[in-house]
BAPA-812951 format. One record per atom (N, C-alpha, C): residue in three letters; atom name; x, y, z. Coordinates in nm, 4 decimals. Layout:
<recs>
REC,Ala,CA,X,Y,Z
...
</recs>
This chain:
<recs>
REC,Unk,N,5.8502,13.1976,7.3503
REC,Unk,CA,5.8869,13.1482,7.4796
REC,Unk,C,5.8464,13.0010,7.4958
REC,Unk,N,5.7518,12.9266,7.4082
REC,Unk,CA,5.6622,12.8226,7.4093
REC,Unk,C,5.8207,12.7694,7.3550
REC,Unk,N,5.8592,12.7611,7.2645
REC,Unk,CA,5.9600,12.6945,7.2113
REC,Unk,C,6.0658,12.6646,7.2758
REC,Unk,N,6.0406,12.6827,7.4518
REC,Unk,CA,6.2366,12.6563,7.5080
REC,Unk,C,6.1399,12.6029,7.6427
REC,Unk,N,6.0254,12.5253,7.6287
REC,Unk,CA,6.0164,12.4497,7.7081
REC,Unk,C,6.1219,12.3322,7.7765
REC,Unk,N,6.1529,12.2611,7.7215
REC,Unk,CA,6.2097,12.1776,7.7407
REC,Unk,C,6.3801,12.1722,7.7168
REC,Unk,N,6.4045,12.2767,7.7381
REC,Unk,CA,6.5262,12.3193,7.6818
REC,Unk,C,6.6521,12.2837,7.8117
REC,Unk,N,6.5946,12.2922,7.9190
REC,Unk,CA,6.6875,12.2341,8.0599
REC,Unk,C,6.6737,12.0919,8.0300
REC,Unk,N,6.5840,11.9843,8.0000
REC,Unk,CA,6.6223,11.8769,7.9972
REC,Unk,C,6.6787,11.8113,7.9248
REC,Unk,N,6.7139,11.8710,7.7859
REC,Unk,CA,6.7486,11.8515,7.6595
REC,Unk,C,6.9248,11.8646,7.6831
REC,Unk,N,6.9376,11.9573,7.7502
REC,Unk,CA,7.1278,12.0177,7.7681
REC,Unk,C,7.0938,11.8925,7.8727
REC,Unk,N,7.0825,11.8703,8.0104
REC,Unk,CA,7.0506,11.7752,8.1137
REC,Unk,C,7.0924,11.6201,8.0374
REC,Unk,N,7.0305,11.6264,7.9577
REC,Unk,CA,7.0407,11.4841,7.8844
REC,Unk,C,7.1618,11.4621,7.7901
REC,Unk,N,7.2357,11.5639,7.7250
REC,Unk,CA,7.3131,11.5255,7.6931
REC,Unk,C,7.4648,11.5887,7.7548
REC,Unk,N,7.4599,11.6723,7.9028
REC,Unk,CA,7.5549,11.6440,7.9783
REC,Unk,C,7.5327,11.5262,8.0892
REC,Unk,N,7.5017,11.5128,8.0678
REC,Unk,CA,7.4946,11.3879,8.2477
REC,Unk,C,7.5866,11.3061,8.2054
REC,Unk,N,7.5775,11.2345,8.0374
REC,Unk,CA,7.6905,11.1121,8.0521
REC,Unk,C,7.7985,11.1809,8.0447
REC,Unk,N,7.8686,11.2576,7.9842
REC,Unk,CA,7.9947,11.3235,8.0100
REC,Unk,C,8.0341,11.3310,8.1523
REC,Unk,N,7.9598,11.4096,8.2366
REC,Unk,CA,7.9430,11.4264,8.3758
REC,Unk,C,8.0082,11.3247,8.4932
REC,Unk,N,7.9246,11.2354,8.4322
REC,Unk,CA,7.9268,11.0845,8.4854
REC,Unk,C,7.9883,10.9816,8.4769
REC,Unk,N,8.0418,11.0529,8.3440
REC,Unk,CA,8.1952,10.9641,8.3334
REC,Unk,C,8.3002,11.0120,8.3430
REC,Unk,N,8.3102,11.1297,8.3711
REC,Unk,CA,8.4111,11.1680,8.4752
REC,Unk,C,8.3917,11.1842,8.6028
REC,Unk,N,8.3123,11.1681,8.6451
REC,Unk,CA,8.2947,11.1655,8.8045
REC,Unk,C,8.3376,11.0202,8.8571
REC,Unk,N,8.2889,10.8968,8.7542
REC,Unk,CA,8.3611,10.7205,8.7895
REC,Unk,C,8.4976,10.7246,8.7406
REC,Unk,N,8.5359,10.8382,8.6058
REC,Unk,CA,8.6655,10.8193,8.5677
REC,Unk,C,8.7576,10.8194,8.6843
REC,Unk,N,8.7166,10.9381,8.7696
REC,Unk,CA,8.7977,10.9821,8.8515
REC,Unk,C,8.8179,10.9048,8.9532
REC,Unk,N,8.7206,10.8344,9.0098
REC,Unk,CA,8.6651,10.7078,9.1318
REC,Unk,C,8.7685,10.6253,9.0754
REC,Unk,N,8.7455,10.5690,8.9247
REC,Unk,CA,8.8226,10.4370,8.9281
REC,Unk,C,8.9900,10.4633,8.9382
REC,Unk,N,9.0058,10.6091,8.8435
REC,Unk,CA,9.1271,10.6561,8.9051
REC,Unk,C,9.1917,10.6252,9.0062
REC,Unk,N,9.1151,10.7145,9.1244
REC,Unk,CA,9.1974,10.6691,9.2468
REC,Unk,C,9.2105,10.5459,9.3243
REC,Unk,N,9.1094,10.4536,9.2964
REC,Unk,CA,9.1295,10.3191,9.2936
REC,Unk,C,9.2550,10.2478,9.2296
REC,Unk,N,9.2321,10.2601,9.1233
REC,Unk,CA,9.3924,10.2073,9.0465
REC,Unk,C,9.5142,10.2599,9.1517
REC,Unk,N,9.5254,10.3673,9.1526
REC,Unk,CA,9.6034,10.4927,9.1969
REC,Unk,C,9.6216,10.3897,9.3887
REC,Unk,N,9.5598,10.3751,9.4384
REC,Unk,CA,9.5507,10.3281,9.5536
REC,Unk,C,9.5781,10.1251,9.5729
REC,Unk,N,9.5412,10.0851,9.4582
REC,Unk,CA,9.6119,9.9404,9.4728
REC,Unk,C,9.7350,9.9445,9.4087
REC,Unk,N,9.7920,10.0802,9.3057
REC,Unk,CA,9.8982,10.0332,9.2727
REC,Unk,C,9.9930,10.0788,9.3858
REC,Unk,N,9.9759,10.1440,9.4784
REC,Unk,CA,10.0817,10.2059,9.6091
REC,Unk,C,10.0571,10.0657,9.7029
REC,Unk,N,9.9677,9.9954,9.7251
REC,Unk,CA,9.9529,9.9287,9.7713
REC,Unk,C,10.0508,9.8045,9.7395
REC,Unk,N,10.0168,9.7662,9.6043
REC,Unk,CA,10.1383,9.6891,9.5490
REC,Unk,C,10.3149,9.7501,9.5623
REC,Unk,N,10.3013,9.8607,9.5484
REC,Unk,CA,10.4468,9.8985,9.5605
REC,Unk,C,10.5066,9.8910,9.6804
REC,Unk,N,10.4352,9.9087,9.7734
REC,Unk,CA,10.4654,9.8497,9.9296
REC,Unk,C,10.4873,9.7323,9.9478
REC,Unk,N,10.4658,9.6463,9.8536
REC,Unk,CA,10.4716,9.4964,9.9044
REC,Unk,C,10.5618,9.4836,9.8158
REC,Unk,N,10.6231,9.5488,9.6923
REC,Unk,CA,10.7626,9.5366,9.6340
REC,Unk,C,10.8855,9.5797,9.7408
REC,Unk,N,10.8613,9.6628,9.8378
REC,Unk,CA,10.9832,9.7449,9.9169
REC,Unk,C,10.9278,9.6011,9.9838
REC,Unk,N,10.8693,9.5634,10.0519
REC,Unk,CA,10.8350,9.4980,10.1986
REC,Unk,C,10.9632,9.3593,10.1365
REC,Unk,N,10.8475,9.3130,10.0289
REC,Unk,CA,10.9801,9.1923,9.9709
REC,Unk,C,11.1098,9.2412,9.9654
REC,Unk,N,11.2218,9.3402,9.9000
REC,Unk,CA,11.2908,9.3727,9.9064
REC,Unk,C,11.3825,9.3937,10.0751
REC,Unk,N,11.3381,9.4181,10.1226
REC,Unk,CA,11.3499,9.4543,10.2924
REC,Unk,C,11.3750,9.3382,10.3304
REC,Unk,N,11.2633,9.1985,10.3428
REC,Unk,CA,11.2865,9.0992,10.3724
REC,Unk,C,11.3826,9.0211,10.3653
REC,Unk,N,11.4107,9.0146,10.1583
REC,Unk,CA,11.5462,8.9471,10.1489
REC,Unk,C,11.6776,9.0493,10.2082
REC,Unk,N,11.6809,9.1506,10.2145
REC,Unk,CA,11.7635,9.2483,10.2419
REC,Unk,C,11.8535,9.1654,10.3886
REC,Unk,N,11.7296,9.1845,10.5040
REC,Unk,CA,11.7596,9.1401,10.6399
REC,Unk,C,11.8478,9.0150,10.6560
REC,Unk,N,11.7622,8.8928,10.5568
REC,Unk,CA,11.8489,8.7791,10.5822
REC,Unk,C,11.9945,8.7563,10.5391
REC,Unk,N,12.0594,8.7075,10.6629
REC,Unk,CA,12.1990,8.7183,10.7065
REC,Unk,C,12.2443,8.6064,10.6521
REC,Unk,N,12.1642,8.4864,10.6526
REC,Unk,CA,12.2710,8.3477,10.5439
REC,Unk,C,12.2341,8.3352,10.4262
REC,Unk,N,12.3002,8.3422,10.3101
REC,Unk,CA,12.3485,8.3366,10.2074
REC,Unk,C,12.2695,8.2731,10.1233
REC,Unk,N,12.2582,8.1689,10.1577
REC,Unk,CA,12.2248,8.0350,10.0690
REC,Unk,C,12.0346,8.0668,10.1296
REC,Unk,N,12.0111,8.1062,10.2430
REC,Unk,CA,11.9144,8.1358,10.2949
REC,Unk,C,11.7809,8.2830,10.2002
REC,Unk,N,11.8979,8.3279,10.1937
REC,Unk,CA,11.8406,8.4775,10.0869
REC,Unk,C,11.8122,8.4903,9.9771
REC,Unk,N,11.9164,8.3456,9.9029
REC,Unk,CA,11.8574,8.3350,9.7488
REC,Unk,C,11.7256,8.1892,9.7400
REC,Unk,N,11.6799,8.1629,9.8490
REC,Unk,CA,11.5831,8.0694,9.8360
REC,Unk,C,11.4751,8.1682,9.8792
REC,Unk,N,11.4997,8.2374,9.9246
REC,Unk,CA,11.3586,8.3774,9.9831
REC,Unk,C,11.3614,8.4480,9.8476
REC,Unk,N,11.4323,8.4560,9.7370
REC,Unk,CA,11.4370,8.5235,9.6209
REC,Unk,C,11.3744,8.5412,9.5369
REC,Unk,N,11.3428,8.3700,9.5259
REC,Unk,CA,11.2681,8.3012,9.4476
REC,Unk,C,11.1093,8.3066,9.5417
REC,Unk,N,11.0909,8.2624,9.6246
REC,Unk,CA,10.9802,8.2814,9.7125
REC,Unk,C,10.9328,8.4389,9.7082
REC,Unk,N,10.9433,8.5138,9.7158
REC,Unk,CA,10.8970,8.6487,9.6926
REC,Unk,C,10.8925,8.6833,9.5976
REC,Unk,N,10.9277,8.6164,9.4658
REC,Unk,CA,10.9008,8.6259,9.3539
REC,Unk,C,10.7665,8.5819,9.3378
REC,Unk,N,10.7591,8.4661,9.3652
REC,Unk,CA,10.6403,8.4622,9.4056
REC,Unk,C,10.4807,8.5080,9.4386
REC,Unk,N,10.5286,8.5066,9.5360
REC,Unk,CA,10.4498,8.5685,9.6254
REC,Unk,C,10.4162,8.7305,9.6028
REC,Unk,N,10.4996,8.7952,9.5300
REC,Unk,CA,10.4452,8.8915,9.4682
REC,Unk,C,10.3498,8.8963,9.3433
REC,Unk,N,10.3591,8.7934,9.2609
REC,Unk,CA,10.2781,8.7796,9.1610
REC,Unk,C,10.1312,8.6674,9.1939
REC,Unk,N,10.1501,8.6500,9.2971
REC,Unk,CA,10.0584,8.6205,9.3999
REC,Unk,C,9.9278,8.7193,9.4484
REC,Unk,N,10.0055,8.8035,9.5468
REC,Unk,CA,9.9356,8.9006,9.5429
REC,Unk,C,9.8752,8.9874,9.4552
REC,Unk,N,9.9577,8.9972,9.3042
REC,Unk,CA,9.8830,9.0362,9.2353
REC,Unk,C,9.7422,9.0336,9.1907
REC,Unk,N,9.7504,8.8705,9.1562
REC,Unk,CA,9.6138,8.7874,9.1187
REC,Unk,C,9.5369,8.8069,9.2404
REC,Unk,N,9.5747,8.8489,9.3669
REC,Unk,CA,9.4353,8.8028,9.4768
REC,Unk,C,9.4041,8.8958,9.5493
REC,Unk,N,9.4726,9.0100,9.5498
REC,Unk,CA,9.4371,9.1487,9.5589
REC,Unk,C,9.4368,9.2770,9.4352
REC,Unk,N,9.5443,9.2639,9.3858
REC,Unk,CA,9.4960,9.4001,9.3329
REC,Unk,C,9.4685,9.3769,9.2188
REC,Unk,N,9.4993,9.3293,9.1073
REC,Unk,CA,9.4339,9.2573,8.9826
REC,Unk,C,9.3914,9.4174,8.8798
REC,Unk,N,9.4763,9.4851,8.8528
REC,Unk,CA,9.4520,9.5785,8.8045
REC,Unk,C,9.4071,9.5456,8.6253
REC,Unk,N,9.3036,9.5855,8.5871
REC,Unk,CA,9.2810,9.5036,8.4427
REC,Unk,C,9.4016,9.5292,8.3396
REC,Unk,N,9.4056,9.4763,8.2043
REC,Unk,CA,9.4793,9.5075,8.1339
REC,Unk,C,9.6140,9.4753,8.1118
REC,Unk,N,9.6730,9.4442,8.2441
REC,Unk,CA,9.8545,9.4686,8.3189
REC,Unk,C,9.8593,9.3524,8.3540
REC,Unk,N,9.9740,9.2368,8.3292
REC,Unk,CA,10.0034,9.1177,8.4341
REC,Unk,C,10.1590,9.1592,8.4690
REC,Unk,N,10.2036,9.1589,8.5768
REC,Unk,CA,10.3488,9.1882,8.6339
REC,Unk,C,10.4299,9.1161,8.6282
REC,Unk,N,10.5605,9.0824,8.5903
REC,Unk,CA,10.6590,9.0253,8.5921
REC,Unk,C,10.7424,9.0644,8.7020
REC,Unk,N,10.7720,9.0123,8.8097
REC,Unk,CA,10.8405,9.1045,8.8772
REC,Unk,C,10.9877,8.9775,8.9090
REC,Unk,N,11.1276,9.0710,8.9047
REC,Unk,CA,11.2014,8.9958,8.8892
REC,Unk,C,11.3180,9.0261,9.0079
REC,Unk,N,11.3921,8.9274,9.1157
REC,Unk,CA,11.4711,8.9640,9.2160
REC,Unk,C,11.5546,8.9223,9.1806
REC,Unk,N,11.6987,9.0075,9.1853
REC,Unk,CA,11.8283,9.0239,9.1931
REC,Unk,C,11.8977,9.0398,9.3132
REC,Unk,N,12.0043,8.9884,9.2858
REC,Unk,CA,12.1293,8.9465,9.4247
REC,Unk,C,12.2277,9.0004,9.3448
REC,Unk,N,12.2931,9.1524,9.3645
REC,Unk,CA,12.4302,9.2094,9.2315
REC,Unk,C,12.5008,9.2726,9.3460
REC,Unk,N,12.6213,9.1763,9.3321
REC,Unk,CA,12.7379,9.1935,9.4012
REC,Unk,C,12.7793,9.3387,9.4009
REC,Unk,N,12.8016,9.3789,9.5392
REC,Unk,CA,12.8926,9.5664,9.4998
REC,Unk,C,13.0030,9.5626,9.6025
REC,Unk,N,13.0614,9.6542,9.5541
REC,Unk,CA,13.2189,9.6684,9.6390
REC,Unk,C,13.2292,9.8074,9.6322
REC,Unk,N,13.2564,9.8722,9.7264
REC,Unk,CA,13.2926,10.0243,9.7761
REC,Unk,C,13.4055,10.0458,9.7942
REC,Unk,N,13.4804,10.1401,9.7994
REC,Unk,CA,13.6287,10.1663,9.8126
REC,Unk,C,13.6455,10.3054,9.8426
REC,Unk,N,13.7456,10.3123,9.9469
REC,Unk,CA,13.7218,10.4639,10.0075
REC,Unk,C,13.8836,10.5370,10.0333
REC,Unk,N,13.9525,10.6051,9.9785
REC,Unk,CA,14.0817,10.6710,10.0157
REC,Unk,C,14.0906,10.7702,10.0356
REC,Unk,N,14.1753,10.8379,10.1296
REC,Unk,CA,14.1896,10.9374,10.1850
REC,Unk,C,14.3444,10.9903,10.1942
REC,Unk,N,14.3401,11.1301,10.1882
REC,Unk,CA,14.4247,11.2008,10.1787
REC,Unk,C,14.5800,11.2046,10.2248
REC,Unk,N,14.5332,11.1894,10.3509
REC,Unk,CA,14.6665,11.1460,10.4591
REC,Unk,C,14.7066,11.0179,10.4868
REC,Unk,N,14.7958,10.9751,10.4021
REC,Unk,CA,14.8539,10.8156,10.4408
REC,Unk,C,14.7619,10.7989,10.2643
REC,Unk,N,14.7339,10.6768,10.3245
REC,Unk,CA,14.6508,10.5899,10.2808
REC,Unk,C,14.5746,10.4969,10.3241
REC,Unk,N,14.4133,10.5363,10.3335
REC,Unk,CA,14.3153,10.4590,10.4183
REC,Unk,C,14.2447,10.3978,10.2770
REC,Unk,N,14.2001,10.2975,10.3008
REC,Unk,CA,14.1403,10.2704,10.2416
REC,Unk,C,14.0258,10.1247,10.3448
REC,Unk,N,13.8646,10.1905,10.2644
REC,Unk,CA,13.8338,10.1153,10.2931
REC,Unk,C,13.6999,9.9909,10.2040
REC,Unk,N,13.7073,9.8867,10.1959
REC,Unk,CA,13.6237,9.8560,10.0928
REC,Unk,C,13.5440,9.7566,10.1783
REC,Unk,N,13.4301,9.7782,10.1023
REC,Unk,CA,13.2974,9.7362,10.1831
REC,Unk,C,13.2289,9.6377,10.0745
REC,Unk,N,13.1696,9.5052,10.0946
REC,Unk,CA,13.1771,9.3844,9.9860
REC,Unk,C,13.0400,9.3960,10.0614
REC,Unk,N,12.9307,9.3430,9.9596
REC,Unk,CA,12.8168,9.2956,9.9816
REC,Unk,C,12.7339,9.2910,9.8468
REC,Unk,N,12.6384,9.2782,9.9175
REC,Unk,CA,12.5185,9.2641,9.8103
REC,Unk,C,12.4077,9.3841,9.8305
REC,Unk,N,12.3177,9.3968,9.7120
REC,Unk,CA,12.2293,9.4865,9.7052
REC,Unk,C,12.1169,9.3974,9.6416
REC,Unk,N,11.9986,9.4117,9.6965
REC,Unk,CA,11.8331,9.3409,9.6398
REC,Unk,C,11.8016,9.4237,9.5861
REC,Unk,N,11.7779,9.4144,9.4420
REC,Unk,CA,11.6748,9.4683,9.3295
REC,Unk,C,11.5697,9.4354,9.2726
REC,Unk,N,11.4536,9.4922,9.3475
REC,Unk,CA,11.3131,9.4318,9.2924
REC,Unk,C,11.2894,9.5310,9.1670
REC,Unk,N,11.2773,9.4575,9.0711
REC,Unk,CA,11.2112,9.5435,8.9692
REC,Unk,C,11.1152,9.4708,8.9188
REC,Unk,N,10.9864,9.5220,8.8765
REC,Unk,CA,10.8664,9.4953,8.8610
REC,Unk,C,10.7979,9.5886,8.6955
REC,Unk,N,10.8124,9.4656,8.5983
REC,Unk,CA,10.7309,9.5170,8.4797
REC,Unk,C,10.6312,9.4497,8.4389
REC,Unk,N,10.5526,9.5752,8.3734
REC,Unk,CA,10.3945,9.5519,8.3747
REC,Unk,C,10.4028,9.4980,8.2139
REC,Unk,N,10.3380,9.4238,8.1970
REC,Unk,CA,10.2862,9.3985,8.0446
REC,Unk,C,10.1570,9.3870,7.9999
REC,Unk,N,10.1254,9.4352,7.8916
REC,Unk,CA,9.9796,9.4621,7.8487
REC,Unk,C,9.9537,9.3010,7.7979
REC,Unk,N,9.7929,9.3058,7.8856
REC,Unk,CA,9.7431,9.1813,7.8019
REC,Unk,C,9.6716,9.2225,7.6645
REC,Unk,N,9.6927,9.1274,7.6100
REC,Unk,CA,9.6563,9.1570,7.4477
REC,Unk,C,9.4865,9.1623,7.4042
REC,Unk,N,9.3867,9.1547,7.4912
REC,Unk,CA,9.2609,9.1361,7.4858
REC,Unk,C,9.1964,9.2385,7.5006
REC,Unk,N,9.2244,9.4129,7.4397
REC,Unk,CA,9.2145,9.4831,7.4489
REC,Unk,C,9.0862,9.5544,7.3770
REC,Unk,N,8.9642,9.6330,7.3567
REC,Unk,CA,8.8757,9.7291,7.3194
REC,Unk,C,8.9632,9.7138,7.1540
REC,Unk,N,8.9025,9.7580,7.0679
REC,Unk,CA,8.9779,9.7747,6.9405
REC,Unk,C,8.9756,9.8830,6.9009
REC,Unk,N,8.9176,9.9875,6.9837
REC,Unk,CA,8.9603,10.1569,6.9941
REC,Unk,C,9.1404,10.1621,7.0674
REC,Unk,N,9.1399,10.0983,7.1861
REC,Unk,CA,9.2605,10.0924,7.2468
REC,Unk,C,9.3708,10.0632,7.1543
REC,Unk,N,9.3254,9.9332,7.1141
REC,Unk,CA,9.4222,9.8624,6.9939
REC,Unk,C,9.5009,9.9836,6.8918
REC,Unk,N,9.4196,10.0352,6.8231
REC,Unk,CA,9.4138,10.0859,6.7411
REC,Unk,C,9.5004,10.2479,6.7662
REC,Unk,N,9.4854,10.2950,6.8918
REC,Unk,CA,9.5597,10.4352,6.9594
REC,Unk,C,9.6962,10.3794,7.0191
REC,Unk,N,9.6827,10.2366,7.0692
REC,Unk,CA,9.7928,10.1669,7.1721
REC,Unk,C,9.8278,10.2323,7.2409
REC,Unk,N,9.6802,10.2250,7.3239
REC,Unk,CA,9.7182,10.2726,7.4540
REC,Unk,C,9.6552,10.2154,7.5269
REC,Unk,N,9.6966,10.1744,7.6584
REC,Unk,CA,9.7750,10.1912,7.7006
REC,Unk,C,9.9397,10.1441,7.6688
REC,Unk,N,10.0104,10.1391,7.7021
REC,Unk,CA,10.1537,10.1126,7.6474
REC,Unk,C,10.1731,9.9285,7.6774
REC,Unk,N,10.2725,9.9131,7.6041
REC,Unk,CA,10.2595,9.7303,7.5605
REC,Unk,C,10.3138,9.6774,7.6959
REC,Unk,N,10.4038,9.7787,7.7418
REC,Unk,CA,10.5366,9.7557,7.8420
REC,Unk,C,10.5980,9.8509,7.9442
REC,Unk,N,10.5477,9.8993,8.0436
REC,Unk,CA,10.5720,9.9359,8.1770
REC,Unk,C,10.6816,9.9240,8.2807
REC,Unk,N,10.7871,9.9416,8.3405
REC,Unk,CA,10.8646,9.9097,8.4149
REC,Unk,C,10.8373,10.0263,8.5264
REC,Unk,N,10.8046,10.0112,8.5963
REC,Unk,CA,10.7333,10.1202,8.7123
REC,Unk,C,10.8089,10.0994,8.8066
REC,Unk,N,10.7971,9.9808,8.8770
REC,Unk,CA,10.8486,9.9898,9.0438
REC,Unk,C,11.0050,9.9258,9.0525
REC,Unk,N,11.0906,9.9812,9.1058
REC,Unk,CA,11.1983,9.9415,9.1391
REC,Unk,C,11.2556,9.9827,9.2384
REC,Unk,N,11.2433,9.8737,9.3470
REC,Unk,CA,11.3670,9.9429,9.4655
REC,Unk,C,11.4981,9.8478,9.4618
REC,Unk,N,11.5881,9.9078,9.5584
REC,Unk,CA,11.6929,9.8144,9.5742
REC,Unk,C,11.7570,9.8753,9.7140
REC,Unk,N,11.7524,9.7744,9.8047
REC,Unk,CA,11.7992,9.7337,9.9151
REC,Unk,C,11.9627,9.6841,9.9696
REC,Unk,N,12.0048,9.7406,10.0081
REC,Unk,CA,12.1844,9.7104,10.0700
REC,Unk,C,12.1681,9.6110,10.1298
REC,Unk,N,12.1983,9.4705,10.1393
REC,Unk,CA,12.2866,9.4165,10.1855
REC,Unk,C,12.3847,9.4138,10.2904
REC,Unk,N,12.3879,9.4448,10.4563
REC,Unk,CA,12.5225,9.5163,10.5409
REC,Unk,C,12.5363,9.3579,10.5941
REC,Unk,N,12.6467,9.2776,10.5620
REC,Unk,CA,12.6995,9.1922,10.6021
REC,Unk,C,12.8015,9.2088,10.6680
REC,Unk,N,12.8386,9.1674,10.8288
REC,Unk,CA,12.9230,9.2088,10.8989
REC,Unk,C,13.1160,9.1739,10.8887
REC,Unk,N,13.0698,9.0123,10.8246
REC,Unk,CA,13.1774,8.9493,10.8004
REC,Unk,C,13.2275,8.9888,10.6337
REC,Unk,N,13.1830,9.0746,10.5751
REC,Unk,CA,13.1926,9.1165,10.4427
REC,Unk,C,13.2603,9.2891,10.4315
REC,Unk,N,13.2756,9.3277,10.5461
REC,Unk,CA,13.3240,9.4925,10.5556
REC,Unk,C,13.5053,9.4623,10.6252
REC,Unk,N,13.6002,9.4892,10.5182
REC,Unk,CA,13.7125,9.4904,10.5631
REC,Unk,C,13.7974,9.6333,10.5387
REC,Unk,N,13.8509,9.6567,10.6818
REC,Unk,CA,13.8620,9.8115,10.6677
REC,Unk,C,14.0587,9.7853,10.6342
REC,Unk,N,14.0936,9.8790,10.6127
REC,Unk,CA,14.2360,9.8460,10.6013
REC,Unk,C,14.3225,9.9840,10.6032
REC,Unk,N,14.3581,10.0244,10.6529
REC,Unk,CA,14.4902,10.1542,10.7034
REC,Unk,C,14.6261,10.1456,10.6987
REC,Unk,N,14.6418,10.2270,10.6329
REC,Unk,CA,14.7736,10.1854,10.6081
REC,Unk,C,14.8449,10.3647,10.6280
REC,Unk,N,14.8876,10.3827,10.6677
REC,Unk,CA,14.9684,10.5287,10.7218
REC,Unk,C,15.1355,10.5340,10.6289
REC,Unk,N,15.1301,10.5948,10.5305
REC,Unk,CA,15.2607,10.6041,10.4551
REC,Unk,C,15.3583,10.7266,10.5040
REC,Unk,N,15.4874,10.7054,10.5541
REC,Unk,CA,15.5965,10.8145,10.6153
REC,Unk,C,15.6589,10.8670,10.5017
REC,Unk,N,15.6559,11.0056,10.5024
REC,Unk,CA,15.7469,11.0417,10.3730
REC,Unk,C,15.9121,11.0689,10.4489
</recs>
């Protein structure tokens, strides 16, 4: 019985770091987990923004500015290690077209759609365990929204009623 003296501190000592590093794994987890939603909100928010503006020439200078300003925020809030973001805004022309049964209706709807897409790239200054598994991944494309465009002077409806 003399021989299991110390036998609770011995297991004690070599679970705690396991323990303990999953108990911060998990902390830093949801940290990551919580600035990257954070960032993804400010990808829709940019998206939204250019979305709203109504002049033209006005929307592709906010394009570039929220380009910006998203990789902005990166560096001064969320700064997740490892990852620098590329995030890139698009202005891609779409046209809708709509016909119907009786006659011929047709209607086509011209505008634009905002596409924020946002890829992550690994910085190369990595652990040489990481290196070596590559992991995390080199190249990420995570967040992408895309936003309509409803321009008023850009929706032309057209009806046309055919008599047999």
């Amino acid at each position: 019985m003399r021989k299991q003296h110390g036998q609770s501190a011995v297991e004690f000592a070599l679970m705690a770091p396991i323990i303990f590093m999953m108990i911060f794994g998990m902390i830093y987890g949801g940290i990551m987990f919580m600035q990257y939603m954070h960032y993804s909100n400010a990808v829709r928010t940019a998206a939204r923004q250019i979305a709203v503006v109504k002049n033209t020439t006005q929307r592709e200078s906010m394009r570039k500015s929220q380009e910006d300003w998203l990789k902005q925020l990166w560096n001064e809030e969320v700064n997740i290690k490892f990852y620098t973001p590329t995030p890139t805004v698009t202005l891609v022309p779409t046209e809708y077209t709509q016909e119907t049964v009786d006659g011929v209706t047709t209607t086509t709807i011209k505008g634009q759609d905002v596409v924020v897409n946002v890829t992550f790239e690994r910085e190369e200054n990595l652990p040489l365990i990481l290196e070596i598994i590559d992991f995390p991944p080199k190249t990420i494309k995570t967040i992408e929204y895309r936003m309509r465009v409803e321009l008023q002077d850009d929706i032309t409806k057209t009806t046309t009623n055919e008599e047999t």
